[in-house]
C-alpha positions in Angstrom: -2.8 -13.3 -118.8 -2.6 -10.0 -116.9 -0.2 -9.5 -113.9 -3.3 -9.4 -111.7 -3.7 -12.5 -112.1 0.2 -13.5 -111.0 0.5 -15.1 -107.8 2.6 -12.7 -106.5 1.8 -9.7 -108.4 4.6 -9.5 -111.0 7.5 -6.9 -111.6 4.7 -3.6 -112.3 2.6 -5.1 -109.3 6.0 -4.5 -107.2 6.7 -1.4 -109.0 3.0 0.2 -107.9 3.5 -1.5 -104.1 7.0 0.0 -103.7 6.1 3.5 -105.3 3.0 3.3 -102.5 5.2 2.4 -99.7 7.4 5.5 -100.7 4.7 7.9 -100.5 4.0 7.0 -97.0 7.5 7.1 -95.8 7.7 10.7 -94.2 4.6 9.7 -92.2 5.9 6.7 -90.7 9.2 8.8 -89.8 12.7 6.7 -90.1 11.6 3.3 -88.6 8.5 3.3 -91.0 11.2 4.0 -93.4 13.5 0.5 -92.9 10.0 -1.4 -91.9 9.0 -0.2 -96.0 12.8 -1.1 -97.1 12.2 -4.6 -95.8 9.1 -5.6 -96.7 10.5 -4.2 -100.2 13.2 -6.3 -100.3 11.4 -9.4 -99.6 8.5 -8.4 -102.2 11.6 -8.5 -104.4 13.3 -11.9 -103.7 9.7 -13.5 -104.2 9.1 -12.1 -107.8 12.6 -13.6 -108.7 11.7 -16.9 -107.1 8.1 -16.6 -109.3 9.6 -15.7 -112.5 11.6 -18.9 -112.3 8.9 -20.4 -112.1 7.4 -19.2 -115.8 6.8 -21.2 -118.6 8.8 -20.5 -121.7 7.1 -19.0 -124.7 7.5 -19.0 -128.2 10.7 -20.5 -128.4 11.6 -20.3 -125.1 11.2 -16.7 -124.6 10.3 -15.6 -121.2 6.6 -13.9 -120.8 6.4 -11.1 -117.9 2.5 -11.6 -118.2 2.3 -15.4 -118.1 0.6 -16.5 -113.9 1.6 -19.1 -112.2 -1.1 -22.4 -111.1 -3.4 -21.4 -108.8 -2.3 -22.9 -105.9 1.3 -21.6 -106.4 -0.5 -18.4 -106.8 -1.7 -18.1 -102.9 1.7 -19.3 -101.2 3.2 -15.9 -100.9 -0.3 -14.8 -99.2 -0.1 -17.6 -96.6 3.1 -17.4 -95.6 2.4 -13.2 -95.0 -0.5 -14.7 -93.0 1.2 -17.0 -90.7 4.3 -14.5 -90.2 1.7 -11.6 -89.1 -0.3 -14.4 -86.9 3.0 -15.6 -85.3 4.2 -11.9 -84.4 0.8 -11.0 -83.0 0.6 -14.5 -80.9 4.2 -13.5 -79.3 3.2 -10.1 -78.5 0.1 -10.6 -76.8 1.9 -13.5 -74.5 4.7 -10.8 -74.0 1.9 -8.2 -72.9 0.4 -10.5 -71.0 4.0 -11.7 -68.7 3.8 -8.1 -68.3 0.4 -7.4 -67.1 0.4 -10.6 -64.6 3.6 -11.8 -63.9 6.5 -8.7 -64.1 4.4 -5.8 -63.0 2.5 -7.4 -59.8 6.5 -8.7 -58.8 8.1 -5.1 -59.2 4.8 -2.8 -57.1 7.1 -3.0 -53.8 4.8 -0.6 -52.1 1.3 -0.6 -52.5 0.0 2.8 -54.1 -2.8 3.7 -51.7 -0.8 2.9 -48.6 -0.9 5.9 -46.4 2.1 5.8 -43.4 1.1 5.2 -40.0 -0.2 8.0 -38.0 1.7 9.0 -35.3 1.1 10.2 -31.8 3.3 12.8 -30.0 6.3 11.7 -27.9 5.6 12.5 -24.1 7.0 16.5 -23.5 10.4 16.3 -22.3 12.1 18.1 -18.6 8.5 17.8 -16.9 9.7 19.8 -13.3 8.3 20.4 -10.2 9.3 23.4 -9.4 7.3 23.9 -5.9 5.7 22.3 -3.4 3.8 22.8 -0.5 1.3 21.5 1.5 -1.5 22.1 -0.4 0.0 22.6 -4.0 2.4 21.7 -6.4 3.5 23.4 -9.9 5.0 21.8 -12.7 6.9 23.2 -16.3 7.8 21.4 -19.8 8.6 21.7 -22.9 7.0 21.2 -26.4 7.6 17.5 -27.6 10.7 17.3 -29.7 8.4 16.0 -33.1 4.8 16.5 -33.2 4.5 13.0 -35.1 2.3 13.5 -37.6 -0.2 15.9 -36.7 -0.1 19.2 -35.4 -0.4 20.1 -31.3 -3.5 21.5 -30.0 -3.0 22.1 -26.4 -1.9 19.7 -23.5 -3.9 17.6 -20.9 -3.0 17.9 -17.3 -3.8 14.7 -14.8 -3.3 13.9 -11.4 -3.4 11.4 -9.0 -3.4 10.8 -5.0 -1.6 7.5 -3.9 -3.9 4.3 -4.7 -6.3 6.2 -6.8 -6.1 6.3 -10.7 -5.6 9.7 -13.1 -8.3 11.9 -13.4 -8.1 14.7 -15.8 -7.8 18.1 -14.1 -6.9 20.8 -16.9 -6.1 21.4 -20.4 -3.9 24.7 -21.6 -1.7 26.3 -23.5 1.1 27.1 -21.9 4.2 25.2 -20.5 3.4 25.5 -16.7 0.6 24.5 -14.3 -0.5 24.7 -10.1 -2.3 21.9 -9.1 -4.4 23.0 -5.7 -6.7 22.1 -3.1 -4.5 19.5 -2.6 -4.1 17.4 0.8 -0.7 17.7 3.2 1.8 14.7 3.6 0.6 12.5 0.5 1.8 11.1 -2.3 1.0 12.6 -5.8 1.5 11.8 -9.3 0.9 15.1 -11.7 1.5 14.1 -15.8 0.9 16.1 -19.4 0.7 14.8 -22.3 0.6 16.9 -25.7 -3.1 16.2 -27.9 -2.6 16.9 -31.3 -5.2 16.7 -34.2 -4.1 12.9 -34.6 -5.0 12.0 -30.7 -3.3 12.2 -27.3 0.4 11.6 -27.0 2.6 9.9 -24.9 2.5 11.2 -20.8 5.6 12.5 -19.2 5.2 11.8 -15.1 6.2 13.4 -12.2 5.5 12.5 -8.5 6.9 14.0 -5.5 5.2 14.1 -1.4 3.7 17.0 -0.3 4.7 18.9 2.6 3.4 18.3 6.7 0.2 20.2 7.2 0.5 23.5 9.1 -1.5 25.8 10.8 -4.9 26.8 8.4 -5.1 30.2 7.7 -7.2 33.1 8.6 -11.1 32.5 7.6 -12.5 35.0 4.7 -15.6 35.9 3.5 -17.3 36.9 6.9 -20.4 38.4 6.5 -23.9 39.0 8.5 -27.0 36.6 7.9 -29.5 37.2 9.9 -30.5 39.4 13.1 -32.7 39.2 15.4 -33.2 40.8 18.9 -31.2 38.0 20.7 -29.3 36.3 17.9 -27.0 36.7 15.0 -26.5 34.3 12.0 -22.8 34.5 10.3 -21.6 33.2 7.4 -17.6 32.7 6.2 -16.1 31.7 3.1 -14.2 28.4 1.8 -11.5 27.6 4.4 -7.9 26.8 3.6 -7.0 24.4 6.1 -3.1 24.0 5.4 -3.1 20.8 3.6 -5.2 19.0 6.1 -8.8 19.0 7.2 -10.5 21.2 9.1 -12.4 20.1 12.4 -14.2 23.2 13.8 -14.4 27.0 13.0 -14.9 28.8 16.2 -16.6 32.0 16.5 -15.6 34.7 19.4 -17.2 38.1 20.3 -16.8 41.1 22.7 -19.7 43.1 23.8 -18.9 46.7 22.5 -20.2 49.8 25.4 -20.0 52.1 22.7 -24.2 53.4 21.5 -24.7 51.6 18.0 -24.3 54.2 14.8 -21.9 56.3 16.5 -18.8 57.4 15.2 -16.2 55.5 17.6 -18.7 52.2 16.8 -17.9 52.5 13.2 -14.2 53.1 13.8 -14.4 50.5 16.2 -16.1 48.0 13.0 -13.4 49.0 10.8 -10.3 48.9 12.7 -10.7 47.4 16.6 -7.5 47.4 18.3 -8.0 44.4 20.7 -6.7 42.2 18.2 -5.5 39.8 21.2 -7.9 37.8 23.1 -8.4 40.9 25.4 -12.3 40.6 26.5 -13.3 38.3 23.6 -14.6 34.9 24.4 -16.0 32.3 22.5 -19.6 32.3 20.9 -19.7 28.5 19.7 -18.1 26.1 17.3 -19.4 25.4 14.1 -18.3 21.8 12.1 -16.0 21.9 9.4 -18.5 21.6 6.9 -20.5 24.1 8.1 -20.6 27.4 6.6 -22.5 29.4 9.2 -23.2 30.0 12.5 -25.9 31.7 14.9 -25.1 32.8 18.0 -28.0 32.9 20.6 -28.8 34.2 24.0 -27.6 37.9 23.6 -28.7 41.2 24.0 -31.0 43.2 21.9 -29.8 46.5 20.3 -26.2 45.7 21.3 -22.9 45.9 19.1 -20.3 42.8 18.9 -17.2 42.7 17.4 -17.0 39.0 16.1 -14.0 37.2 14.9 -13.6 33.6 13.7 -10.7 31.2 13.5 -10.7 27.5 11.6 -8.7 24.9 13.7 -7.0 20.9 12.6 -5.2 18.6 14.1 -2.2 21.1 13.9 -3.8 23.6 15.5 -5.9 27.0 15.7 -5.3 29.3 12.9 -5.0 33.1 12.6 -8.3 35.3 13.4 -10.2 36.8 10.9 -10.7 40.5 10.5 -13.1 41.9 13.4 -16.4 42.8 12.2 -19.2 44.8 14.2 -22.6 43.4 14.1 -25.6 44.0 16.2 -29.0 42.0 17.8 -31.9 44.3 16.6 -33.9 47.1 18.6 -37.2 45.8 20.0 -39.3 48.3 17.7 -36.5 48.2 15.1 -38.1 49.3 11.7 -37.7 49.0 7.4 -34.2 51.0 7.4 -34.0 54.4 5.8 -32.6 55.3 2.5 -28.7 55.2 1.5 -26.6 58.0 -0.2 -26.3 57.2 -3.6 -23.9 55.8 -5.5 -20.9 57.9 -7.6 -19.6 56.6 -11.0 -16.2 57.5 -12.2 -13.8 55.9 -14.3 -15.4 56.5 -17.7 -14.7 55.5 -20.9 -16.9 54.7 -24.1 -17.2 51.1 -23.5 -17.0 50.9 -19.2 -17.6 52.6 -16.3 -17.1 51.9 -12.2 -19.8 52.8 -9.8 -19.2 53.2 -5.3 -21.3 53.6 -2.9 -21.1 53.1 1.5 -22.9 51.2 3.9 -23.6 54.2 5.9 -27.2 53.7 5.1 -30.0 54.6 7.9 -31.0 50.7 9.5 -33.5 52.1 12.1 -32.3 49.5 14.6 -31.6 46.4 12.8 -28.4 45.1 11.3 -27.5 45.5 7.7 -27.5 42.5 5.7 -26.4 44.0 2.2 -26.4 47.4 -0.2 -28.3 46.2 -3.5 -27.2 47.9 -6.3 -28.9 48.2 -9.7 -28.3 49.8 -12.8 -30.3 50.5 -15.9 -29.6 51.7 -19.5 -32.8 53.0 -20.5 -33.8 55.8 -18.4 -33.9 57.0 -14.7 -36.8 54.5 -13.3 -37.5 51.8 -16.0 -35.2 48.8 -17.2 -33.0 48.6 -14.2 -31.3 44.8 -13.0 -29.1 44.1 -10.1 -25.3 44.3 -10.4 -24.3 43.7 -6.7 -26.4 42.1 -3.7 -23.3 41.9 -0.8 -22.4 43.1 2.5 -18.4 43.0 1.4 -18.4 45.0 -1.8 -18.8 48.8 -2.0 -17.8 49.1 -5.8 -18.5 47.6 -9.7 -16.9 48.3 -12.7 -19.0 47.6 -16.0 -17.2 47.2 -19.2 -19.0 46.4 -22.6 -21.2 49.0 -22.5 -21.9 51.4 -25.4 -20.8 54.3 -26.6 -22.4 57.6 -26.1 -25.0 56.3 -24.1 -26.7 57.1 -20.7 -26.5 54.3 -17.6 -28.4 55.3 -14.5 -27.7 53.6 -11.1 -29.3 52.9 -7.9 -28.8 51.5 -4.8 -30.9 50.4 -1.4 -30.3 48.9 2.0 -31.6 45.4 3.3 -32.0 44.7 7.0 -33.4 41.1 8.8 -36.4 43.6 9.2 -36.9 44.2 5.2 -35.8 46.6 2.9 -35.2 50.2 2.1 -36.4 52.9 -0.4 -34.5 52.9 -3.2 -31.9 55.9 -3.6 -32.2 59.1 -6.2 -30.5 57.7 -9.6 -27.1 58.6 -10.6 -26.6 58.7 -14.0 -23.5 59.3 -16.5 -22.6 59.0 -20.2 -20.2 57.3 -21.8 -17.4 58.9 -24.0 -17.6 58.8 -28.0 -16.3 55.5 -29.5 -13.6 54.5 -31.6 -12.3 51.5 -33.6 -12.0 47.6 -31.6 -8.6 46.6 -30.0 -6.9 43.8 -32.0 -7.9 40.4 -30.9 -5.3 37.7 -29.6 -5.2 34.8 -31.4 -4.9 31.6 -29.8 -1.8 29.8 -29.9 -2.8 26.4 -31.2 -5.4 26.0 -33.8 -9.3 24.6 -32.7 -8.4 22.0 -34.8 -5.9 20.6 -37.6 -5.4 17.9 -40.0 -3.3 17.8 -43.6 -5.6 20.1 -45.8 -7.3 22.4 -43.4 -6.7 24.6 -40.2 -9.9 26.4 -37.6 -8.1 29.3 -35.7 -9.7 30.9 -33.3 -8.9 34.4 -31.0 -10.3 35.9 -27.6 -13.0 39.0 -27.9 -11.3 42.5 -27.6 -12.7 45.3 -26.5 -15.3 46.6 -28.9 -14.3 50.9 -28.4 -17.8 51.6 -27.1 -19.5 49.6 -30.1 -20.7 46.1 -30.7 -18.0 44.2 -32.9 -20.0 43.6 -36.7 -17.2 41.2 -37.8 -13.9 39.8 -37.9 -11.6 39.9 -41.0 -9.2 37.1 -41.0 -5.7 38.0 -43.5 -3.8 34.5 -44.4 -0.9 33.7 -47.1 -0.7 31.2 -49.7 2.6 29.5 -49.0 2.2 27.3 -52.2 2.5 30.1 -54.5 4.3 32.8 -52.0 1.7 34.9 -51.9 1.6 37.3 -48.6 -1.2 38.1 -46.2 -4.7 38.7 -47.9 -8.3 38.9 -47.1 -9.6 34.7 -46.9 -12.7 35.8 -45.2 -14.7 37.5 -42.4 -16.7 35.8 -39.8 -18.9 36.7 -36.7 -17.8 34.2 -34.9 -14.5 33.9 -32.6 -12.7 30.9 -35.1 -12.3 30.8 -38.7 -11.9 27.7 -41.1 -9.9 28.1 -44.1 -11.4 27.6 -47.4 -9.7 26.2 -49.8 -7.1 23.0 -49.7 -3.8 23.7 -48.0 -0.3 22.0 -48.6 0.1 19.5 -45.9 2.9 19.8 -43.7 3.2 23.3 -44.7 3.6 26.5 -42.6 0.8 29.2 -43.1 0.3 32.8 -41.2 -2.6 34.4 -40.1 -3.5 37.8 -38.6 -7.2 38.9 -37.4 -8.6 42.5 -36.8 -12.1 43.8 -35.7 -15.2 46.2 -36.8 -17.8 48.3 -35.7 -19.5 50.7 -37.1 -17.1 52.9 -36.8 -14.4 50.6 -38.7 -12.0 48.5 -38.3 -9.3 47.9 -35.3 -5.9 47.4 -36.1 -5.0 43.4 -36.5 -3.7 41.5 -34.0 0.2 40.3 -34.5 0.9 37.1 -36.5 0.4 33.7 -35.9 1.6 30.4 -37.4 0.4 26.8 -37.6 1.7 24.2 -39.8 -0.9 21.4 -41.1 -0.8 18.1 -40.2 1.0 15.0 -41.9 -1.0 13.1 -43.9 1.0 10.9 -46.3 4.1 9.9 -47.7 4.8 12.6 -49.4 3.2 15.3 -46.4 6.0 15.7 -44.8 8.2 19.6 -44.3 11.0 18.0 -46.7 8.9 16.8 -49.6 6.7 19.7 -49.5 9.6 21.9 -50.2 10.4 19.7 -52.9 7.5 19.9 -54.5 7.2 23.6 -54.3 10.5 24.0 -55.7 9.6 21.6 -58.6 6.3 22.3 -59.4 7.3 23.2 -62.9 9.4 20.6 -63.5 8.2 17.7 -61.7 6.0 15.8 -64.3 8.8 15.7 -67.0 11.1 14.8 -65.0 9.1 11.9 -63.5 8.3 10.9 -67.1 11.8 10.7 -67.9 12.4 8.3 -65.4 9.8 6.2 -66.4 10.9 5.9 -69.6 14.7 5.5 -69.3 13.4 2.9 -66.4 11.1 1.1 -68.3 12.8 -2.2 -68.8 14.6 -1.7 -64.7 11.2 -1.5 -62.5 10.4 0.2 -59.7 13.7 0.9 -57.8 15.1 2.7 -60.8 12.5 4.5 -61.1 12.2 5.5 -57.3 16.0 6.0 -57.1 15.6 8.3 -60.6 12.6 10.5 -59.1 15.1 10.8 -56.0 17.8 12.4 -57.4 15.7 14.5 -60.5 12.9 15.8 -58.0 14.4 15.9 -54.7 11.6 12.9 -53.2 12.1 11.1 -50.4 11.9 7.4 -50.9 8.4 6.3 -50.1 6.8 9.8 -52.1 9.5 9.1 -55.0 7.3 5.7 -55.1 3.7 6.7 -54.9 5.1 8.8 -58.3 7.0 5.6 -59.8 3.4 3.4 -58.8 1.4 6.1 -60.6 3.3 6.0 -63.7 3.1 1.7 -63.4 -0.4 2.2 -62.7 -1.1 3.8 -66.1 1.6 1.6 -68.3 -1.0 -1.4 -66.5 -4.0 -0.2 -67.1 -4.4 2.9 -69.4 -1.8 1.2 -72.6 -4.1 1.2 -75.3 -5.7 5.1 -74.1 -2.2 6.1 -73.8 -0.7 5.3 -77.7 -0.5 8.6 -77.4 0.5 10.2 -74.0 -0.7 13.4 -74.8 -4.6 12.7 -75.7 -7.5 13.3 -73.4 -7.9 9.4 -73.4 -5.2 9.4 -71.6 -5.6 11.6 -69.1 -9.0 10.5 -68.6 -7.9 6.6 -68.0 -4.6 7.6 -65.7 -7.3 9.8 -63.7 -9.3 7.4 -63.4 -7.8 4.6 -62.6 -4.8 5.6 -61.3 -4.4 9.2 -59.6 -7.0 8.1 -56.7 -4.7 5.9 -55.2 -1.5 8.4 -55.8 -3.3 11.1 -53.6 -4.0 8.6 -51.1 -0.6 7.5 -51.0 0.7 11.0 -51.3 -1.1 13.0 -48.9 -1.2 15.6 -51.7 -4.1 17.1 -52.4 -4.9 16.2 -56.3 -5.2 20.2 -57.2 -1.2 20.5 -56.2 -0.1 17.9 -58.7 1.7 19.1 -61.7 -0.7 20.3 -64.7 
């Protein structure tokens, strides 16, 4: 009988077995090593319990090659069976206390969680700092925490005693005036800072305004109509010192002096009956009423006309005197006007004047029309000014190098005039745009992206082609570079920014000559978004970006058999977390010792990487805030 036919393979059969187990030794490294030692050692004590078992030979000599029965000859097999059985039956129940019963007890935080957004606190010292009858200003300051998004501007309300807040404003800045507002009452005046994650808390104020007085002198006063018995006039919005207005009344003197004479246009100008002297009232006109005629007067006759408003306080002061006249009988279309002058030149603007002393033919002057046109001397030309007050316009935006002609005309209750000869002028040679202003808030904000936008500077004479936007990378300390050019006035950034992280911008603009110089730095930081978007943990992160997946693997390992809170208080002190980011780390790690432990025999493999990506990382970035892209390689 051979030794393959042994039941437990005999002395050589041991030899071969141990000499195999040898070879694959270095492979195993040192615990494969005592595992071979062992299973060596127990190979042994069974061949001395089999040859015991021999029967004796030729005298009762003892044969290496005799086998034993063949039921004795499977024992050794069955019992390796039902050892290997036993060991696999205990460590599938171990994995499986694991999987349902230790891991679901020790995930104190649920991965995905994201912290509670937060609104501002209501800004803090909200003043009045005046108050009158009819307006009221208030100051503040910025919000002590922005919770955890970024401010945008603040919203201004008001409200009147028994009447709810109505929204009056938004800005910018740190001060407001509320007007228009009424005298003696009650008022409530409250801002509140939006940010990108909604409107904040209000901060109130409420204070009475002071008594009415007096309203003040009437604006605006201009001619209507004429005819040869009546003039129409028409006045601007009265201020009616905090209370209402109940009449505007409207006084005249008759002047001796002959209409379009020198002392009648000095007379227009600068009357020196200020007083009540000869005047004496024309009629009254509502408070709602923003005109008058006056009827039952002379033809061809010059008045000077004032008007005062009047409430329950009292008459106000007089309005300038103003000469106006009832039309001739035969009064005709009115004559041409001298034409207008332009001065003030530059290669994007240019002012134009002219008078009133325009030939009327008997009728009163109702306005100077003024036109202007930037193709030639008698095609192309639209109105810039159709009022009796104004005598001058400035035009800016205009290009460079290039030709504007003007004109201007005269319009009586009769009809109007020929136009005047064109004046025309040039504009200088242009240059490079001004740098624009950026706002001071961003358009809008949120973890991972910022919209800036900036005001439109002058163009030097030349339309603006585009804007060139410069911003840094604070993630890798890069300084200010090109991110892009726009047409527009705002500018969204294009790739994935670090939440709770500080960035700086800067902005210049070109024409075709080139580019303007850039405007002067701006900052925003991006909103909160997470547990681990906040100013401390991003710092954190920057500093450890190196160093930060080792050393979170370290604590999962020396943690392994401690749970969560070691492995949160290890990522703590190693990385510099704060608590609830330290956890969305430890949770990650859990996540793939859960679900990924068969991929992950060996940590390194794509397998791996694929199943923790997978399954796990999703909720991490959630929970973090952190876009994936900034997580250690």
């Amino acid at each position: 009988m051979t030794l393959n036919n042994s039941c437990d393979g005999g002395a050589a059969h041991h030899h071969h077995r141990q000499h195999h187990q040898d070879e694959r030794a270095p492979l195993l490294g040192r615990h494969g090593v005592q595992a071979t030692e062992e299973a060596g050692a127990t190979a042994h004590a069974e061949l001395e319990e089999s040859d015991s078992m021999v029967t004796p030979d030729d005298g009762g000599a003892v044969s290496s090659v005799e086998t034993l029965p063949p039921r004795q000859r499977c024992c050794s097999r069955r019992k390796w069976l039902v050892r290997s059985l036993a060991t696999l039956v205990v460590l599938v129940v171990l994995a499986c206390i694991g999987y349902f019963v230790i891991l679901p007890r020790i995930n104190i935080y649920h991965p995905s969680h994201k912290p509670a957004q937060r609104i501002p606190p209501g800004p803090p010292h909200v003043v009045l700092t005046t108050t009158t009858s009819t307006a009221a200003s208030i100051t503040w300051t910025a919000p002590n925490n922005t919770g955890t998004g970024v401010i945008l501007h603040y919203r201004i309300q008001q409200r009147k005693e028994h009447s709810n807040f109505t929204t009056v404003s938004q800005t910018y800045s740190f001060n407001f005036t509320f007007s228009g507002l009424r005298a003696d009452t009650w008022y409530c005046f409250r801002v509140c800072a939006v940010s990108s994650v909604g409107p904040g808390n209000y901060s109130t104020v409420c204070n009475v305004t002071a008594p009415p007085h007096r309203p003040a002198s009437v604006v605006g006063v201009v001619p209507l109509n004429s005819s040869e018995s009546t003039i129409t006039i028409g006045w601007g919005p009265l201020h009616c010192g905090g209370s209402a207005c109940d009449l505007v009344e409207v006084q005249g003197r008759k002047l001796a002096t002959p209409l379009g004479s020198p002392a009648a246009a000095a007379l227009s100008s600068s009357s020196p009956c200020q007083r009540s002297c000869d005047y004496h009232s024309l009629g009254n006109a509502t408070n709602n009423a923003t005109a008058l005629t006056v009827h039952e007067l002379p033809s061809n006759t010059l008045f000077m006309i004032r008007l005062r408003a009047h409430n329950h306080v009292g008459f106000g002061a007089f309005s300038k005197p103003l000469a106006l006249q009832t039309n001739a009988v035969h009064a005709g279309l009115p004559g041409a006007c001298p034409g207008p002058r332009v001065g003030n030149i530059t290669a994007g603007a240019m002012a134009v004047r002219w008078s009133r002393n325009c030939t009327t033919n008997g009728a009163q002057l109702l306005t100077v029309e003024v036109q202007v046109s930037s193709t030639n001397r008698t095609t192309g030309f639209h109105t810039l000014s159709n009022s009796f007050l104004s005598t001058s316009y400035s035009l800016t935006g205009l290009r460079a190098l290039h030709t504007y002609c003007f004109r201007l005309r005269a319009i009586t209750a009769i009809g109007s005039g020929p136009w005047s000869n064109a004046t025309c002028a040039s504009t200088t040679k242009g240059g490079t745009p001004l740098p624009p202003a950026i706002l001071p808030a961003p358009l809008s904000a949120n973890g991972t992206s910022l919209t800036i936008g900036w005001r439109k500077p002058g163009d030097g004479g030349h339309p603006i082609l585009r804007y060139d936007v410069e911003q840094d990378n604070w993630w890798i300390d890069e300084p200010l570079r090109l991110a892009g050019n726009t047409t527009r006035l705002q500018f969204t950034t294009t790739f994935p920014l670090f939440p709770s992280a500080t960035y700086t911008f800067r902005v210049r603009a070109c024409n075709a000559i080139g580019c303007g110089a850039f405007s002067n730095n701006r900052h925003f930081t991006t909103a909160r978004t997470g547990h681990c978007a906040n100013s401390k943990d991003a710092h954190a992160y920057k500093a450890t970006k190196s160093t930060m997946k080792p050393s979170i693997q370290g604590c999962l390992i020396s943690c392994v058999a401690s749970g969560t809170s070691c492995v949160i208080t290890c990522i703590e002190k190693k990385v510099g977390l704060s608590k609830g980011c330290a956890n969305c780390w430890a949770q990650e790690g859990l996540c793939t010792l859960k679900n990924c432990i068969l991929p992950c025999t060996n940590p390194k493999s794509k397998k791996c990487a694929e199943c923790s990506e997978k399954k796990c990382f999703p909720a991490c970035v959630a929970c973090s805030g952190v876009p994936r892209q900034y997580f250690p390689p």
